[in-house]
C-alpha positions in Angstrom: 0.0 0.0 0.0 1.6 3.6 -0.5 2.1 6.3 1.9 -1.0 8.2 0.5 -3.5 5.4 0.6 -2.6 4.6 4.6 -3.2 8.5 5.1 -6.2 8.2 3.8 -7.4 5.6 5.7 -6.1 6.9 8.9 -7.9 10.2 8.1 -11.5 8.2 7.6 -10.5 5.9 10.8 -10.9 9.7 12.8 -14.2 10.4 11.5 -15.2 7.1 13.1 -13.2 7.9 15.9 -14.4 7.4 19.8 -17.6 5.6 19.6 -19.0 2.2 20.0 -20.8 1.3 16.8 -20.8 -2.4 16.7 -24.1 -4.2 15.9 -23.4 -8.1 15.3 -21.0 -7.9 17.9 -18.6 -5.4 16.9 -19.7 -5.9 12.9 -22.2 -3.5 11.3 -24.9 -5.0 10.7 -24.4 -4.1 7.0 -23.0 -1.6 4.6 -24.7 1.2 2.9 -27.6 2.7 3.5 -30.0 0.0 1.1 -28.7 -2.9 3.2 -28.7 -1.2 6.3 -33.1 -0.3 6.0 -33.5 -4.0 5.2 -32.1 -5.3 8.3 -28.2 -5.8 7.1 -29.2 -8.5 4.6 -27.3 -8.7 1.2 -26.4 -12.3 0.6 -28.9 -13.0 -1.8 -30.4 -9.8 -3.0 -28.3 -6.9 -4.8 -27.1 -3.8 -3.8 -25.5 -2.7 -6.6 -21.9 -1.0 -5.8 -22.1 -1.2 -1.9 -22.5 -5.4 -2.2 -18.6 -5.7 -2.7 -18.2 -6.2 0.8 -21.6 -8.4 1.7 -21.2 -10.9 -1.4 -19.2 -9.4 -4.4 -20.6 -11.5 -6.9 -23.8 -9.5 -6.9 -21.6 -6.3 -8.4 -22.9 -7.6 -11.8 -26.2 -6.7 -11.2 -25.2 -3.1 -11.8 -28.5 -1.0 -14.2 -25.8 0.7 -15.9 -22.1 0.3 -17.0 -20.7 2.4 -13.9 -21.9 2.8 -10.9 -20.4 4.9 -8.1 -22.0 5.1 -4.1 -21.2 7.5 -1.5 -22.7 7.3 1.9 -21.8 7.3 5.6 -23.6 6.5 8.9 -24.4 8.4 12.8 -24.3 6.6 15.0 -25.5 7.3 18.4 -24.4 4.4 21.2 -26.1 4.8 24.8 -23.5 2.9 26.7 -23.9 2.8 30.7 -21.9 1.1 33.4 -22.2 0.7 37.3 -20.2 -1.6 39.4 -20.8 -2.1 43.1 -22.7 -4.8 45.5 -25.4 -6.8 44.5 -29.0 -6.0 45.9 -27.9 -2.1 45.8 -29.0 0.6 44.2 -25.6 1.6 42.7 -25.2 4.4 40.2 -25.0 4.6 36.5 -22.0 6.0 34.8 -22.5 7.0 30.8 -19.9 6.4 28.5 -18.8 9.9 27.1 -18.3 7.8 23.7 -21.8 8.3 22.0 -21.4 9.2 18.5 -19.2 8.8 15.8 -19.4 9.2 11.5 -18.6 5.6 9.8 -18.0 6.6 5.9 -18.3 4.5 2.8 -17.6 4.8 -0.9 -18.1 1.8 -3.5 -17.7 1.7 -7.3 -18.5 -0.6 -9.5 -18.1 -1.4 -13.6 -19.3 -4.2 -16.3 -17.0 -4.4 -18.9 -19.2 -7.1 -20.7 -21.6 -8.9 -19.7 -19.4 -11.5 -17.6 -17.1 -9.4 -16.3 -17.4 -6.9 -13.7 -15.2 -4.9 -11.1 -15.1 -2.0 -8.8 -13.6 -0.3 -5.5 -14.2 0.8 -2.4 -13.7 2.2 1.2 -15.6 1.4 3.7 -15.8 1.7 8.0 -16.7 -1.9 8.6 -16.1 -2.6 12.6 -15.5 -1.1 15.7 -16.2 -0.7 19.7 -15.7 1.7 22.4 -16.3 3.3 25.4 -15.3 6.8 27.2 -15.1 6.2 31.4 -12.1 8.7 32.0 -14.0 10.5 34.5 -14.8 7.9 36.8 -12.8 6.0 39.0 -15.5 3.5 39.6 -15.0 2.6 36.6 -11.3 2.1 35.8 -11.7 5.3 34.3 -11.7 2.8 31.1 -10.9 4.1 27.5 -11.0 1.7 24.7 -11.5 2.5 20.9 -10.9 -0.3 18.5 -11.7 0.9 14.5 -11.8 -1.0 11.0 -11.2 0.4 7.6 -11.2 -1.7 4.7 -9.9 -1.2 1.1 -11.3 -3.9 -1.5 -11.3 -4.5 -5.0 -14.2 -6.9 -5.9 -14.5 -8.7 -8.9 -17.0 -10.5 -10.3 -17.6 -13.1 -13.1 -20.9 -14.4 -14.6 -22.3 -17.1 -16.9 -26.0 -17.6 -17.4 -27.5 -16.9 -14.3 -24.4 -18.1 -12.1 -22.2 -15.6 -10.5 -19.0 -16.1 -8.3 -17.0 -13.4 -7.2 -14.3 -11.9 -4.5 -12.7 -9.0 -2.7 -9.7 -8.8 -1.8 -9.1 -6.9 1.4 -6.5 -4.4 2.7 -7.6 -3.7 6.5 -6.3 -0.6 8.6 -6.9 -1.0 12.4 -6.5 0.8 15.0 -7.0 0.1 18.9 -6.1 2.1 22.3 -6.9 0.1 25.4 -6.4 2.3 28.9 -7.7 2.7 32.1 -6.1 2.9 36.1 -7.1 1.8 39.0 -6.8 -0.2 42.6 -7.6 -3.7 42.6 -8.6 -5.3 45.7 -8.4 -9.3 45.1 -8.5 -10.7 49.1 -10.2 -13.7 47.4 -8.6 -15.9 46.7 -5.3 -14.3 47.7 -5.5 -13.4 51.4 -6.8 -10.3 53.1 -5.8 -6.8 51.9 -4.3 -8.2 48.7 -4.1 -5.5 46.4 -2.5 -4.2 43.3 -2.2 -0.8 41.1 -3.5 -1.6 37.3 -3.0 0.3 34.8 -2.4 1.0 31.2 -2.1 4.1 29.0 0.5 3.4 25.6 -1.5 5.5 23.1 -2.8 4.2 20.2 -1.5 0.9 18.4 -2.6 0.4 14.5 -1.8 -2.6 11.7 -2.1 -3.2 8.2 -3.2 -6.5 7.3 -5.2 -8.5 4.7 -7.6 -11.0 3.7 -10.6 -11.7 1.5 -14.7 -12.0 0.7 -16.2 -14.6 -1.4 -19.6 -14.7 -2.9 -21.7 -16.7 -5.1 -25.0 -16.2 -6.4 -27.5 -18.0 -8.8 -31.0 -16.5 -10.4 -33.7 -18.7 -10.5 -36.8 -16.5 -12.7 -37.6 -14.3 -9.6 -35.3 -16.2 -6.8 -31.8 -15.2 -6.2 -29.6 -17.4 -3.8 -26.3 -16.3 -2.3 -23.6 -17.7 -0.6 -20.3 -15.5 0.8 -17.8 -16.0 3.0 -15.4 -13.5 4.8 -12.1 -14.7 5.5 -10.2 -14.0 9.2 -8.1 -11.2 9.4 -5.2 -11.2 12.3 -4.3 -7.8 13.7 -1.4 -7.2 15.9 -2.1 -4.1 17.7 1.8 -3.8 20.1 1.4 -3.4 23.2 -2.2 -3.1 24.0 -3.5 -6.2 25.0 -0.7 -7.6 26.6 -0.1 -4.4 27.9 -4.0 -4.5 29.5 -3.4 -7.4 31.0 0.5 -7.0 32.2 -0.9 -6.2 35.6 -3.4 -8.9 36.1 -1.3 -11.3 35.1 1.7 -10.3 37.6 -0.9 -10.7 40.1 -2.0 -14.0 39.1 -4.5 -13.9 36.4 -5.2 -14.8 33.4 -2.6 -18.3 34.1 0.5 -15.6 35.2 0.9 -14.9 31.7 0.1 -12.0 29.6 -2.2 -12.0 26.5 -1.3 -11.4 23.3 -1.6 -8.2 21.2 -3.6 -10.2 18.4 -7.2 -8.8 17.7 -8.7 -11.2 14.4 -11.1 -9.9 12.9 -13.9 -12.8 12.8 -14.7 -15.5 9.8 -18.1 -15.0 8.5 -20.1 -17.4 6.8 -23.6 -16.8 5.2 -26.4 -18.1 3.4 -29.4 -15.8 1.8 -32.2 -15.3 -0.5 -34.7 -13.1 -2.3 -38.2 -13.2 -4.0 -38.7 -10.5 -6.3 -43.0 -10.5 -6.7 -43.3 -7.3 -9.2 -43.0 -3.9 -6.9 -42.0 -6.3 -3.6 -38.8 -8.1 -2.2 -38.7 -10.4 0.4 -35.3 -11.0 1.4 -33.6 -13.7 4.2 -29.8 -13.9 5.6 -28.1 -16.3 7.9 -24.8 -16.2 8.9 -22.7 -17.3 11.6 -20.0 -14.9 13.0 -17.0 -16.8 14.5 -15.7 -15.4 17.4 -15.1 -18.3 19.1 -12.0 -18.6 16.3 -11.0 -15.0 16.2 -7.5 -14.6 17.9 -8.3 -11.7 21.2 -12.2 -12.5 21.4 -11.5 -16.3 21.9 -9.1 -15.2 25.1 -12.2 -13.2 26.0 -14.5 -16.1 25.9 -16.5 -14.8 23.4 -18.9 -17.1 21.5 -20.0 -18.1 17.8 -22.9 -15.6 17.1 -25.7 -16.9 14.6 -27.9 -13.9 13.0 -30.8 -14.0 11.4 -31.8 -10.9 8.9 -35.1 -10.0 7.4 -35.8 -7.5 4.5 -38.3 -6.2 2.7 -38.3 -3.6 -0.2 -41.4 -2.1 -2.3 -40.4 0.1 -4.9 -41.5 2.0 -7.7 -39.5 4.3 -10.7 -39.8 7.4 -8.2 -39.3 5.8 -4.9 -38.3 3.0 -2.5 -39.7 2.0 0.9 -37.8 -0.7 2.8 -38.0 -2.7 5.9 -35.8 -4.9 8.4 -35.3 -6.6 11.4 -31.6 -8.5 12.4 -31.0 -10.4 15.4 -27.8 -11.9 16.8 -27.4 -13.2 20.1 -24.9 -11.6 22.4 -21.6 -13.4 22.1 -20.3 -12.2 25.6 -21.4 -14.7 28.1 -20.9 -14.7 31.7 -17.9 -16.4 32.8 -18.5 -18.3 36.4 -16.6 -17.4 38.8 -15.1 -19.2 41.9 -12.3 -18.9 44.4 -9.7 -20.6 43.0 -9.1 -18.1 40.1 -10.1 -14.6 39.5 -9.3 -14.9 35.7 -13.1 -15.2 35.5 -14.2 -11.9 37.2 -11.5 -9.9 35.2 -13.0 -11.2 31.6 -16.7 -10.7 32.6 -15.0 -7.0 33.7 -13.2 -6.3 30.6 -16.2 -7.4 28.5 -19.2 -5.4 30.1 -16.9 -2.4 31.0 -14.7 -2.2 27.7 -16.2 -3.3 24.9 -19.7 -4.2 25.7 -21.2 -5.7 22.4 -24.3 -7.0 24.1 -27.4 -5.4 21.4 -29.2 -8.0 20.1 -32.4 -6.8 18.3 -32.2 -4.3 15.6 -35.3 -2.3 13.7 -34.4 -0.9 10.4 -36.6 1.2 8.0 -35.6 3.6 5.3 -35.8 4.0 1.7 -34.8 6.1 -1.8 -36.1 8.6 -3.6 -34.8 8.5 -7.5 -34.3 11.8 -9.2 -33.8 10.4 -12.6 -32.0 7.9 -14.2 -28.6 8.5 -13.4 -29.0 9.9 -9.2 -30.8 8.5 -6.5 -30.5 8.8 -2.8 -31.0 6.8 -0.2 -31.6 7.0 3.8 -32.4 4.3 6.8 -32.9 4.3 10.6 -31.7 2.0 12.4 -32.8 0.7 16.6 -31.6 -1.7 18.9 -33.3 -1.1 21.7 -31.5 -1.5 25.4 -30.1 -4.4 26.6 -29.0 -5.0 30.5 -26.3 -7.6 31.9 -25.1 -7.9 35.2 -22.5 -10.3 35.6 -20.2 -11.4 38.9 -17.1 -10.0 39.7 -17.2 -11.3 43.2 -13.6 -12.4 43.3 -13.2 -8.6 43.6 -13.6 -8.1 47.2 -13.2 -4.3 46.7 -12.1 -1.9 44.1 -11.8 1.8 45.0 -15.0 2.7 46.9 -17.2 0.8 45.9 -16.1 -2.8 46.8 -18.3 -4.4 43.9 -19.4 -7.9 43.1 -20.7 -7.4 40.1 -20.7 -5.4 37.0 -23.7 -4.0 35.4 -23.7 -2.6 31.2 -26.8 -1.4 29.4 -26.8 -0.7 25.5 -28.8 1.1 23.2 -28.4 2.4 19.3 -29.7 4.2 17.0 -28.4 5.6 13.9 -29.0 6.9 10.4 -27.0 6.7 7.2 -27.4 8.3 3.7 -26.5 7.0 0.4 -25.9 8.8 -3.0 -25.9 6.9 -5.9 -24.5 7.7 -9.4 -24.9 5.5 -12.4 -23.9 6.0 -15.9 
């Protein structure tokens, strides 16, 4: 990659910067502003330009002979955090990390009618939280950001279409917080230790690829696509996070390593097309369990299920979408003989608490003529609460907690502007 190119995508990674705006864990739930009203689904219907990333053998479907997208997403995260004594009232803390801009830009050209190819930039991951006021809390910063840089291709042959992207990533993640740790159990009464971390920010360059296949069947299309792992190596900031736990014990007496994968992804979808209306269905698993950072974390497999629905018309589109993937941070038990279990379900539900589930899309286009169009969706999750045990904490700062306490809301809009020719 040359120098310009990684400026570039350092200078979109700041737009993004300081917010949590993971859906499906910490993956959008889809990319551009068409996908995004229906729910995140693109396996199996078309998106034109923006489907490089979702399943690139879908480019083809292009109107025109060019086609060019720019878009970008708000998001606003409602992120709060308590830790103290179970059966109190204890207090709330909100994250000061509640928006951020996610951009997008995708291109797309047929050179005949089995060839196609395109480009694109796109905000595709990312999780965070702002705590730096509150010692309660660690006074925990994270911020963890994905760019990727892809060139799809796409080849066709009757109604059969494979295609792939490959993908430059540009990550960046800063991990810090301070505190006192009071561990009596299991290591003996007034046992403490002084944790912190505070390096700065730690980025990588790395790469890896989406597949996609799709077959048209009168007014059926099916879809296939798979996203290949991605290892980061972010220095210092895991291993760095978990120096002082370790010294003390946790986490085996050895620190983590600075690896952060971005996840596998494996997906299945369809469409009906019915005259003005389109049904559309995605399922696909997310691999955490497999990601190298999450899997230290404990975090599990995460199956979603998206449903779409578009009715259009030559002036306008309405569209319509629900996704759902179970939370893949689960409570680790805890017990005396280890407090490795307390500090991953802390880490979790402090730092990067990807706990939404549920998310209501709607949105639509208006198409000014034959060449422009623009589109817009809303997207909702709507609040979900987890407590889970840190008991093996006998205190921490004032407020001696055994447990920790996260609820998480979204909402956000994008906007989309098309260009064919």
């Amino acid at each position: 990659m040359n120098k310009t190119l990684q400026l570039l995508l350092r200078a979109l990674l700041l737009l993004c910067a300081t917010s949590l705006f993971a859906t499906n864990g910490s993956v959008l739930i889809g990319i551009g502003a068409k996908s995004r009203a229906m729910g995140g689904s693109g396996i199996g219907v078309s998106h034109g330009a923006d489907s490089a990333l979702i399943n690139p053998s879908l480019i083809s479907s292009i109107k025109n002979k060019h086609e060019i997208s720019f878009g970008g997403t708000l998001f606003m995260p409602d992120v709060s955090n308590s830790m103290g004594q179970a059966g109190f009232n204890n207090t709330d803390k909100k994250s000061s990390a509640d928006k951020s801009v996610i951009p997008s830009v995708s291109l797309a050209t047929k050179v005949n009618d089995s060839f196609a190819w395109g480009v694109g930039m796109w905000g595709t991951a990312g999780m965070g939280v702002d705590y730096r006021d509150s010692i309660n809390n660690f006074n925990m910063v994270t911020n963890l950001q994905l760019m990727q840089f892809g060139v799809p291709l796409a080849y066709s042959v009757n109604n059969f279409s494979i295609g792939i992207t490959p993908i430059i990533q540009y990550g960046s993640l800063d991990i810090s917080y301070s505190g006192t740790l009071d561990v009596s159990i299991p290591y003996g009464a007034g046992a403490t230790a002084d944790v912190s971390h505070d390096t700065g920010v730690s980025q990588d360059l790395s790469m890896g690829y989406n597949i996609g296949l799709s077959y048209v069947i009168s007014d059926v299309t099916l879809g296939l696509s798979y996203k290949s792992k991605i290892d980061m190596e972010y220095d210092g900031q895991i291993s760095g996070a978990t120096a002082d736990f370790a010294a003390f014990g946790l986490f085996g007496g050895s620190v983590l390593k600075n690896t952060l994968s971005t996840p596998a992804e494996i997906g299945f979808g369809a469409s009906y097309k019915m005259k003005a209306h389109t049904i559309a269905l995605d399922i696909k698993q997310i691999q955490w369990s497999d990601a190298k950072g999450y899997k230290d974390f404990k975090w599990e497999n995460q199956n979603v299920l998206i449903l779409g629905y578009e009715y259009r018309t030559s002036l306008w589109a309405l569209r319509l979408g629900y996704n759902y993937g179970e939370n893949p941070i689960k409570e680790q038990a805890t017990n005396t003989a280890d407090a490795t279990a307390s500090a991953i379900n802390m880490f979790n539900l402090l730092g990067f608490p990807a706990i939404v589930e549920s998310h209501y899309t709607f949105g639509g286009s208006y198409i000014f003529d034959k060449t422009t169009s623009l589109d817009l969706a809303y997207t909702y999750a709507p609040e979900v609460t987890k407590t889970y045990s840190t008991s093996q904490f006998a205190g921490f700062g004032p407020t001696n907690p055994t447990q920790i306490e996260t609820k998480h809301s979204q909402t956000s809009f994008s906007i989309g502007l098309n260009y064919s020719f």
